[in-house]
KEKE-3310 file (N, C-alpha, C; in steps of 0.2 Angstrom, whole numbers, plus 5000, padded with zeros to 4 digits):
npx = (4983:4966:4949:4948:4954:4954:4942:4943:4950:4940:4939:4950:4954:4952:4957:4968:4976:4988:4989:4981:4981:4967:4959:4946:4935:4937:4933:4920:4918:4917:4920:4933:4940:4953:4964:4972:4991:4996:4985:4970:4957:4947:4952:4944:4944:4936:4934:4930:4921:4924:4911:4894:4884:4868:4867:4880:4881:4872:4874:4882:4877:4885:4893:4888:4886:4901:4907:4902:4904:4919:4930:4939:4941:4948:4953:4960:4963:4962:4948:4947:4961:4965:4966:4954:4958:4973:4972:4968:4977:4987:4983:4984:4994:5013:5019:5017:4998:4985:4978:4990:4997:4988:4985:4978:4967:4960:4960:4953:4939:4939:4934:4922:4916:4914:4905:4895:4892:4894:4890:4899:4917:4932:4942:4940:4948:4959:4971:4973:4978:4979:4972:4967:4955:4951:4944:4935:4925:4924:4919:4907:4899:4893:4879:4872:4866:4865:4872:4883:4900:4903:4914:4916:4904:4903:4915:4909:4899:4906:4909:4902:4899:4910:4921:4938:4949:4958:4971:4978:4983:4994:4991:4998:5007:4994:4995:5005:5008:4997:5003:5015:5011:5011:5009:5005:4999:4987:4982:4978:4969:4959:4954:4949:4938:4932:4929:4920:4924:4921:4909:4914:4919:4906:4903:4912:4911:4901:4899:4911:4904:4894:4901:4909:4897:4894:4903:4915:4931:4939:4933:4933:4946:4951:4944:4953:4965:4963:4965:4979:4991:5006:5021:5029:5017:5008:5017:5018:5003:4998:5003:5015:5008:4999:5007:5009:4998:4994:5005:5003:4992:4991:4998:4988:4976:4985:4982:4967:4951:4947:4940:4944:4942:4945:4948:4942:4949:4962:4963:4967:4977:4993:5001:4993:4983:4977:4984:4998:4993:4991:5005:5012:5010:4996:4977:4967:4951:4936:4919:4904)
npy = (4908:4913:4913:4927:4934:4936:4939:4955:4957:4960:4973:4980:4973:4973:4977:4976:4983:4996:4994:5007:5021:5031:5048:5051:5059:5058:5044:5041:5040:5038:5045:5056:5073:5081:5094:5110:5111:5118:5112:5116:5113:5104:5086:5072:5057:5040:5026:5010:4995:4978:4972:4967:4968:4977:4983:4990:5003:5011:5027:5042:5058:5067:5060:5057:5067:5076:5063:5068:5083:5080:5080:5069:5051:5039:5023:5006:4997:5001:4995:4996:4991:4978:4962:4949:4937:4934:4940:4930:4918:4924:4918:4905:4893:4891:4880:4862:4856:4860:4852:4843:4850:4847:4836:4818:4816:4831:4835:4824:4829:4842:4842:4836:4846:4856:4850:4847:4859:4871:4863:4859:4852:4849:4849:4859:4869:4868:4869:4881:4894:4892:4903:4910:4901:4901:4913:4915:4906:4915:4926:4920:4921:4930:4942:4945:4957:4969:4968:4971:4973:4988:4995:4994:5000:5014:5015:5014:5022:5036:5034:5033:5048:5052:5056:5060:5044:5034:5022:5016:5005:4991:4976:4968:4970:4968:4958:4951:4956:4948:4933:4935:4928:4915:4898:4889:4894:4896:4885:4882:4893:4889:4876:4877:4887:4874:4868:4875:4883:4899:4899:4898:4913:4919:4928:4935:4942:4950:4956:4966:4971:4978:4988:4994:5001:5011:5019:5016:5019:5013:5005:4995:4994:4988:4976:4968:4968:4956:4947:4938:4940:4939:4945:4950:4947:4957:4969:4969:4968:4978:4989:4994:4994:5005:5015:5018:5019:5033:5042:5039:5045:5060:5064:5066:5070:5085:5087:5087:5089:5076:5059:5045:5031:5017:5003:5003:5001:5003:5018:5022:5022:5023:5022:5023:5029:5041:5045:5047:5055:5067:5069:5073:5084:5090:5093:5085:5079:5074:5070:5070)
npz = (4974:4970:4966:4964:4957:4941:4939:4945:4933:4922:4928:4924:4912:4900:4918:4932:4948:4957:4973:4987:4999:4996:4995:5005:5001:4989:4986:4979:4966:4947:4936:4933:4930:4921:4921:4921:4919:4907:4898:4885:4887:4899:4901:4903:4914:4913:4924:4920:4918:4912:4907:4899:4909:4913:4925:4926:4918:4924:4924:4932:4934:4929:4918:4903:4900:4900:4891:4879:4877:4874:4863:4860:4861:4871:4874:4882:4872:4854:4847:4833:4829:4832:4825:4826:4824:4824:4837:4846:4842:4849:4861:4862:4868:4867:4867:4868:4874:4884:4892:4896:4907:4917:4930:4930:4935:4939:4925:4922:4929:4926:4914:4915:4923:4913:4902:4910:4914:4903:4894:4884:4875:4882:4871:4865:4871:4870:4863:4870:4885:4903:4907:4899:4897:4910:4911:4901:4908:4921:4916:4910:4922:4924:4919:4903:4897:4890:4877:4876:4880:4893:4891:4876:4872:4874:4865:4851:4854:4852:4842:4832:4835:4827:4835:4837:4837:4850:4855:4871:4872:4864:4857:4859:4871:4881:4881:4883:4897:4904:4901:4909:4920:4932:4928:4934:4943:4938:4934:4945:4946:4938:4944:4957:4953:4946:4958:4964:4976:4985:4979:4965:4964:4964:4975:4976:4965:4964:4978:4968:4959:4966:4972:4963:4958:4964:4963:4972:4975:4984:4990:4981:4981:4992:4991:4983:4986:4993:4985:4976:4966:4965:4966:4951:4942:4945:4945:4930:4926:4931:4938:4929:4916:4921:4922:4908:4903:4909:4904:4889:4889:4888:4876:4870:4878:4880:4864:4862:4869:4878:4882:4889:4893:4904:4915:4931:4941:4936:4943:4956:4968:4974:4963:4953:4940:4942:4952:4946:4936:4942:4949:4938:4935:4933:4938:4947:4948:4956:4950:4949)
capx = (4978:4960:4944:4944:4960:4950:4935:4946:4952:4936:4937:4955:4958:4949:4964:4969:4979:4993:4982:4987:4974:4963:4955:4941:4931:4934:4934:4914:4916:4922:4923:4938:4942:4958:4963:4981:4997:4994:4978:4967:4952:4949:4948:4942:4945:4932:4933:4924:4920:4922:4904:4888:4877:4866:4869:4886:4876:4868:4880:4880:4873:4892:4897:4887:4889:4908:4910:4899:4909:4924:4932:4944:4939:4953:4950:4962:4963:4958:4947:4950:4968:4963:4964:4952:4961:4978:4973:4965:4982:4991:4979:4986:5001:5016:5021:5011:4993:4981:4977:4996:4996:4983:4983:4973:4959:4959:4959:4943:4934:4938:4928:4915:4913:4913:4901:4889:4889:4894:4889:4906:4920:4937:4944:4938:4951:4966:4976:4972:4982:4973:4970:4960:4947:4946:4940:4927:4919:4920:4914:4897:4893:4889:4873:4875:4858:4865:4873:4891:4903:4903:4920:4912:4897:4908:4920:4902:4896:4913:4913:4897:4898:4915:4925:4947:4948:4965:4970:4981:4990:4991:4987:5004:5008:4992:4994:5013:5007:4995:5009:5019:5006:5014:5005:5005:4991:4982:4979:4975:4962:4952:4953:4948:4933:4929:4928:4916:4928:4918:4904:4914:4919:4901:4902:4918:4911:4894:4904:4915:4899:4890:4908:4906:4891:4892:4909:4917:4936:4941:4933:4935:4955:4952:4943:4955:4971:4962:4969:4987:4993:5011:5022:5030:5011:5005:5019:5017:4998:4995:5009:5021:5002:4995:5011:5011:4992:4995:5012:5000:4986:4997:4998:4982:4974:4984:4977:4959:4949:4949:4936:4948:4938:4950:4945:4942:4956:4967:4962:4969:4984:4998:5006:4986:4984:4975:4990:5003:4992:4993:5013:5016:5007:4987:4974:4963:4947:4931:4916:4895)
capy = (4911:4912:4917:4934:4939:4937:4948:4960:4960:4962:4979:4983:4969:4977:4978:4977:4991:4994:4995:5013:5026:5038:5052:5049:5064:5059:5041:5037:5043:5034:5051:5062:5079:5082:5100:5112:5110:5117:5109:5120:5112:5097:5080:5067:5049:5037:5019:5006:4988:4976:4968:4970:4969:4983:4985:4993:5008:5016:5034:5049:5063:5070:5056:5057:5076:5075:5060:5070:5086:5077:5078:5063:5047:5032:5017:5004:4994:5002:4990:4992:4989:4969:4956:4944:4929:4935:4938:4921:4915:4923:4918:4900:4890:4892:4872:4858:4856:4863:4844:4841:4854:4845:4831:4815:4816:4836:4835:4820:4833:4848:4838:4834:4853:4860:4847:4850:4868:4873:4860:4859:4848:4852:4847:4865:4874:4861:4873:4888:4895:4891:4910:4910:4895:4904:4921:4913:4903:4919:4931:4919:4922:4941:4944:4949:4960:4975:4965:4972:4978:4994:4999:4993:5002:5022:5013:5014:5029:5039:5033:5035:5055:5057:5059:5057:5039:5030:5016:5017:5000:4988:4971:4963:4974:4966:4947:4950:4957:4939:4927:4933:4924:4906:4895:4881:4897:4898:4881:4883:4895:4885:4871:4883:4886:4869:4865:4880:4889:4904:4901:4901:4919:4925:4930:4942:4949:4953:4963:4969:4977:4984:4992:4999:5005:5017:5020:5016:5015:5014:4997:4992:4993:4983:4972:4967:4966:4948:4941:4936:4939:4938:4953:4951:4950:4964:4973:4969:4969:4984:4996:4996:4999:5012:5021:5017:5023:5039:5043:5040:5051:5066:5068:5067:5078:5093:5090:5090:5088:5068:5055:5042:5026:5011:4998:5006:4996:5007:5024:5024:5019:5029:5023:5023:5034:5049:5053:5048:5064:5074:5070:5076:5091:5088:5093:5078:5081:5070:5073:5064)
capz = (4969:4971:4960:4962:4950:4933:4941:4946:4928:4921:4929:4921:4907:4905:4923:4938:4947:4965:4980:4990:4999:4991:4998:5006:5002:4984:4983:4977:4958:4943:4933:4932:4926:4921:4919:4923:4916:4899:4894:4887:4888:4903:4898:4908:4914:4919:4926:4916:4918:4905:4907:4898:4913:4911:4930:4926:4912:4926:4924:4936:4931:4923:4912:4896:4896:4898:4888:4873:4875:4875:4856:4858:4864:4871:4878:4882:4866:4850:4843:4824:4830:4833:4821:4830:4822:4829:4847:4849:4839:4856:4867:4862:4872:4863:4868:4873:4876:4891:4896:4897:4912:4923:4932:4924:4937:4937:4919:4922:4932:4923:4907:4918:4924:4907:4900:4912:4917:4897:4887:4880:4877:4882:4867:4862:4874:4871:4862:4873:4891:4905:4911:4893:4898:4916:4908:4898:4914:4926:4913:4910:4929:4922:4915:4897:4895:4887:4870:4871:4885:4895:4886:4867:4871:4873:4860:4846:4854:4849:4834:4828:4837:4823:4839:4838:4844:4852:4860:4873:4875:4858:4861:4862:4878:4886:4882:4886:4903:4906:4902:4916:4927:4935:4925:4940:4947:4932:4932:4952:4948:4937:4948:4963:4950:4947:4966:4966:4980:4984:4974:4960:4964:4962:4981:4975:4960:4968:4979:4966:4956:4971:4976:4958:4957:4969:4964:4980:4973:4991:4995:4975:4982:4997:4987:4978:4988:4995:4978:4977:4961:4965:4963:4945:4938:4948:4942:4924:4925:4934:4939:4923:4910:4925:4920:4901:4899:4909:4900:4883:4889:4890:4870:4867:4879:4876:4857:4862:4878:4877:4886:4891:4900:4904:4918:4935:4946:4934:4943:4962:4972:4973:4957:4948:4936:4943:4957:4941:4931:4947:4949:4932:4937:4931:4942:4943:4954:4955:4946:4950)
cpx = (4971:4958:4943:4950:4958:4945:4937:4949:4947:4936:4947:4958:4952:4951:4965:4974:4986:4987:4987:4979:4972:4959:4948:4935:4931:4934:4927:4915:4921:4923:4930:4939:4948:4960:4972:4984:4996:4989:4975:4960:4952:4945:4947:4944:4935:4932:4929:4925:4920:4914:4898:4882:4875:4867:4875:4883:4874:4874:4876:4880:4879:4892:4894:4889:4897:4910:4907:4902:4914:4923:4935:4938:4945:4951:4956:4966:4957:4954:4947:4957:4970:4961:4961:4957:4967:4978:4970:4972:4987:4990:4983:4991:5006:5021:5015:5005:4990:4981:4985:4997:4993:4985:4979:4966:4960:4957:4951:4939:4935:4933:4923:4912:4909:4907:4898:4887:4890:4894:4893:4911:4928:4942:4944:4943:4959:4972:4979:4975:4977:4968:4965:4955:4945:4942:4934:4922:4918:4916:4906:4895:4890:4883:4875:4868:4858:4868:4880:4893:4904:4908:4919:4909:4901:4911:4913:4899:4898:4914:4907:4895:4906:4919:4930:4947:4957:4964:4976:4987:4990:4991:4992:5006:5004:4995:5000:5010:5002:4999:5014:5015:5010:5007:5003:4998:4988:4979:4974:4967:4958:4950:4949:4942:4928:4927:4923:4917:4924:4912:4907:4916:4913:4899:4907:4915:4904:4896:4906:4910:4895:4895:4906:4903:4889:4901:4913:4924:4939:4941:4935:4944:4956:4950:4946:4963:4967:4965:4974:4989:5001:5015:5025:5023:5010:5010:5019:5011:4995:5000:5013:5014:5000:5001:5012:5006:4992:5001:5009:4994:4987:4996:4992:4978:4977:4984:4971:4957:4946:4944:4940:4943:4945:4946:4947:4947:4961:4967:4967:4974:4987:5004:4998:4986:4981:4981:4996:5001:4994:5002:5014:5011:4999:4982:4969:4958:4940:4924:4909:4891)
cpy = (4909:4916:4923:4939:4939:4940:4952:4962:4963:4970:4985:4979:4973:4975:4978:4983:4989:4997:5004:5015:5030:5041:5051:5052:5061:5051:5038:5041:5037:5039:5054:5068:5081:5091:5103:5110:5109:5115:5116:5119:5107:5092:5074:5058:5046:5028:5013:5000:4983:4969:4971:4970:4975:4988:4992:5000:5013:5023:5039:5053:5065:5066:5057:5063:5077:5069:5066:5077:5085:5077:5072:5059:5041:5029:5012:5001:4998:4998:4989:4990:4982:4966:4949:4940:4929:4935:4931:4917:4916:4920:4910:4898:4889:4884:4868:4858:4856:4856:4842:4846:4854:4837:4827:4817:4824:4837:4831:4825:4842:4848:4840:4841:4857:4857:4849:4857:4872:4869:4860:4857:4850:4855:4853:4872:4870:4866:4880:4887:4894:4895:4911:4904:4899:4911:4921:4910:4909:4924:4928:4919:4929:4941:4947:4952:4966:4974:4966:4976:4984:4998:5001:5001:5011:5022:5019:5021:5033:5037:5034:5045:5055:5059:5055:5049:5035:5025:5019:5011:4996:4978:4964:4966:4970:4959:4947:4951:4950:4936:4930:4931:4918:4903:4888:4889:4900:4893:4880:4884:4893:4878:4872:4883:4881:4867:4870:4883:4896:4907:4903:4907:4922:4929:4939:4945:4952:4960:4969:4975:4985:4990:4999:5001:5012:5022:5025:5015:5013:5006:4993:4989:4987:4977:4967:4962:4958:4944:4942:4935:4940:4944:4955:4950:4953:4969:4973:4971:4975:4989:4997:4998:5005:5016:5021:5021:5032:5044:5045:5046:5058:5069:5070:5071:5084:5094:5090:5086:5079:5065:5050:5036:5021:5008:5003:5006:5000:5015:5024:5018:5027:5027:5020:5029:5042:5050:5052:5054:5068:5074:5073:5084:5093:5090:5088:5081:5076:5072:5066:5067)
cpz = (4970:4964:4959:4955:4945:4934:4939:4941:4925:4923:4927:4914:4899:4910:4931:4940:4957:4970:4986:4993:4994:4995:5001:5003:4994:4980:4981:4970:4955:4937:4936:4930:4927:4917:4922:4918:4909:4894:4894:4885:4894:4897:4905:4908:4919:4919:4924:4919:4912:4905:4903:4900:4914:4919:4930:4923:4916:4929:4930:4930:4927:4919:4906:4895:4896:4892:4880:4871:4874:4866:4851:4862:4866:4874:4877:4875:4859:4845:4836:4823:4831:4828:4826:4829:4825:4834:4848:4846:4848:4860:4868:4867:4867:4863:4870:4871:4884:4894:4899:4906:4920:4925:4930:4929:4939:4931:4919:4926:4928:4918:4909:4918:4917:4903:4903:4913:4907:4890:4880:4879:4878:4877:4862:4863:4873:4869:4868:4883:4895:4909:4904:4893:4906:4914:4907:4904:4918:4922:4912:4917:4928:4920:4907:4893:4892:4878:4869:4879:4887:4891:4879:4867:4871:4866:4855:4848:4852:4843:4828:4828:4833:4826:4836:4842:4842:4858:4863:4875:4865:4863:4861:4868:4883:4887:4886:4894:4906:4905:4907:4921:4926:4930:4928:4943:4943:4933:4941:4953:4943:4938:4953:4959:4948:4954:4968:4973:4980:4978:4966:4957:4963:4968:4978:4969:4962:4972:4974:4962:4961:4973:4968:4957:4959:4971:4969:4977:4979:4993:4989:4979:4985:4997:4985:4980:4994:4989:4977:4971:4960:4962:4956:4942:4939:4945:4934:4922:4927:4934:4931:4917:4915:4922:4910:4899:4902:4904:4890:4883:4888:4884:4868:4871:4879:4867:4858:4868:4873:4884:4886:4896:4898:4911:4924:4940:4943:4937:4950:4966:4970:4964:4953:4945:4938:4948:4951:4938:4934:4949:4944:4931:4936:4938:4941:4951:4954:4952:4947:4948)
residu = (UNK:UNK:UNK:UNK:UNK:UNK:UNK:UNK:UNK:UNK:UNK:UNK:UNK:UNK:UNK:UNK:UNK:UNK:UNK:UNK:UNK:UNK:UNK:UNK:UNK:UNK:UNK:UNK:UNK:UNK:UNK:UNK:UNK:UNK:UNK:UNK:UNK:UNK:UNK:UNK:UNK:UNK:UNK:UNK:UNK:UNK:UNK:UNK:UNK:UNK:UNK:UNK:UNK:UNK:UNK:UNK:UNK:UNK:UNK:UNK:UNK:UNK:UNK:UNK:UNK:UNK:UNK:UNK:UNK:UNK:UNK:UNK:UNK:UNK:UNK:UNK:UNK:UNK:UNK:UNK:UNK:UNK:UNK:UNK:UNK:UNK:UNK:UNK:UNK:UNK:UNK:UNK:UNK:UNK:UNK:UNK:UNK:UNK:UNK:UNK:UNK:UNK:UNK:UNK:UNK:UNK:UNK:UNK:UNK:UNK:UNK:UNK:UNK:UNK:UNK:UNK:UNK:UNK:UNK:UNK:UNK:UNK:UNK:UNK:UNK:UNK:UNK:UNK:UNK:UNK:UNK:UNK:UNK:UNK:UNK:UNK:UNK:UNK:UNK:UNK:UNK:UNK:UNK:UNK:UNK:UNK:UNK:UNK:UNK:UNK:UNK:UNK:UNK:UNK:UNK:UNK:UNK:UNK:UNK:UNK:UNK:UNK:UNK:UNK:UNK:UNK:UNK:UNK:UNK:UNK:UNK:UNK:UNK:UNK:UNK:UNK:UNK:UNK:UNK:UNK:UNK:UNK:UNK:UNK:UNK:UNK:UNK:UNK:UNK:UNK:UNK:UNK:UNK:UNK:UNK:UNK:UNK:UNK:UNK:UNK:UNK:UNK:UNK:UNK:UNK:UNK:UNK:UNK:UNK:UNK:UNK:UNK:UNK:UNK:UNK:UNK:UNK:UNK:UNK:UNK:UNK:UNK:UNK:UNK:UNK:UNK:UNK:UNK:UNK:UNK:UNK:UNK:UNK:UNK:UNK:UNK:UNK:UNK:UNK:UNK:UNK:UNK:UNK:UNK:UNK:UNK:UNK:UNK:UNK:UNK:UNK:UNK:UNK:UNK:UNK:UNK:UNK:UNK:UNK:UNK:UNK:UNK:UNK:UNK:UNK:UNK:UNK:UNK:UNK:UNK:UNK:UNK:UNK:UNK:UNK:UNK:UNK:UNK:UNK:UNK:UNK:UNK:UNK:UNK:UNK:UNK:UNK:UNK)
# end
């Protein structure tokens, strides 16, 4: 297990996804339109990141206009659906302490890192899984210059614009899909992390933005499958929600044409959610 599997969530766990091709001609977009089989209006999917570097913000020309005619709005998680205090209550270790889980001199150099680099003592995270202390260290290599994440920031928008809003997973589905990760390559990758192994991933996620930007799902894909997240998490954390969120997006677009953002690693493969739309008959086309 390497640095890059908690990036690459950032862009689904907001998720991850199955690696497959995709068309070439249509794989630089991160919009959708979803249209046929009985809709009668289209609704659209778009690709998000869960980051608030303002980097991620810069839309093509389609996005606002589809997200503003769009009536509904989903997004992964409904956030009035989330009692903060409960998901941090999951987030916890259901035995044990994190310390218990390290090595003593791991555990003395994990200190050390956290001291120095976030002025923080461990003794903060004792309760907590060890895939919820690596989150928080790869998420502050991001920039945080726009105040709230790319997903939030649609979330607030849709909500102040009186649009239909849904969530698409709840948020015992997600954590459950994180706890089937090895918990021996949890602790790997904030070990790997401390060792500053690839810069810490800021080499991978460097990448993983410019891939985005220029929404490349293509090379996002290729990206991706260099992280080794063993095949019962891949299939829990990507393939079994790609079919969950497509299977949920179905009632709600044919009630009203629907802006749908979830993490972009959820769009492409062969069991990603645009060819799941288009098997169930949907025409899914790209849109810049």
């Amino acid at each position: 297990m390497n640095t890059k599997v908690y990036a690459f969530a950032l862009l689904i766990f907001p998720f991850l996804f199955n690696a497959s091709a995709v068309d070439a001609q249509e794989a630089k977009s991160l919009l959708w339109e979803i249209s046929g089989n009985g809709l009668e209006s289209p609704s659209y999917l778009y690709g998000t990141m869960h980051v608030a570097d303002k980097r991620a913000f810069k839309f093509s020309k389609s996005v606002m206009p589809s997200f503003e005619g769009a009536q509904g709005f989903a997004m992964e998680l409904h956030p009035d659906d989330i009692d903060p205090t409960e998901m941090m209550e999951m987030m916890k270790l259901k035995e044990g302490k994190l310390e218990d889980m390290f090595a003593a001199e791991q555990w003395d150099s994990l200190s050390t890192f956290m001291r120095e680099k976030y002025h923080t003592d461990m003794t903060t995270f004792n309760d907590f899984s060890p895939f919820f202390l690596y989150s928080m260290m790869i998420q502050s290599s991001f920039k945080s210059n726009m105040g709230e994440a790319l997903d939030l920031y649609f979330y607030k928008q849709a909500k102040r614009a009186n649009k239909e809003l849904a969530g698409l997973e709840t948020i015992d589905e997600q954590i459950g899909a994180i706890n089937t990760m090895d918990k021996d390559a949890q602790v790997r990758m904030v070990m790997d992390m401390v060792a500053g192994k690839d810069d810490g991933g800021k080499k991978a996620m460097k990448k993983m933005l410019k891939y985005y930007m220029k929404g490349d799902l293509e090379k996002l894909m290729k990206l991706s499958e260099e992280a080794d997240m063993g095949d019962d998490f891949e299939m829990a954390l990507i393939v079994d929600r790609n079919h969950r969120m497509a299977e949920r997006m179905e009632p709600l677009m044919k009630s009203r044409s629907t802006f749908v953002a979830v993490g972009a690693l959820h769009l492409p493969g062969e069991e990603g959610v645009i060819q799941l739309l288009r098997k169930s008959g949907y025409t899914v086309r790209a849109l810049q």
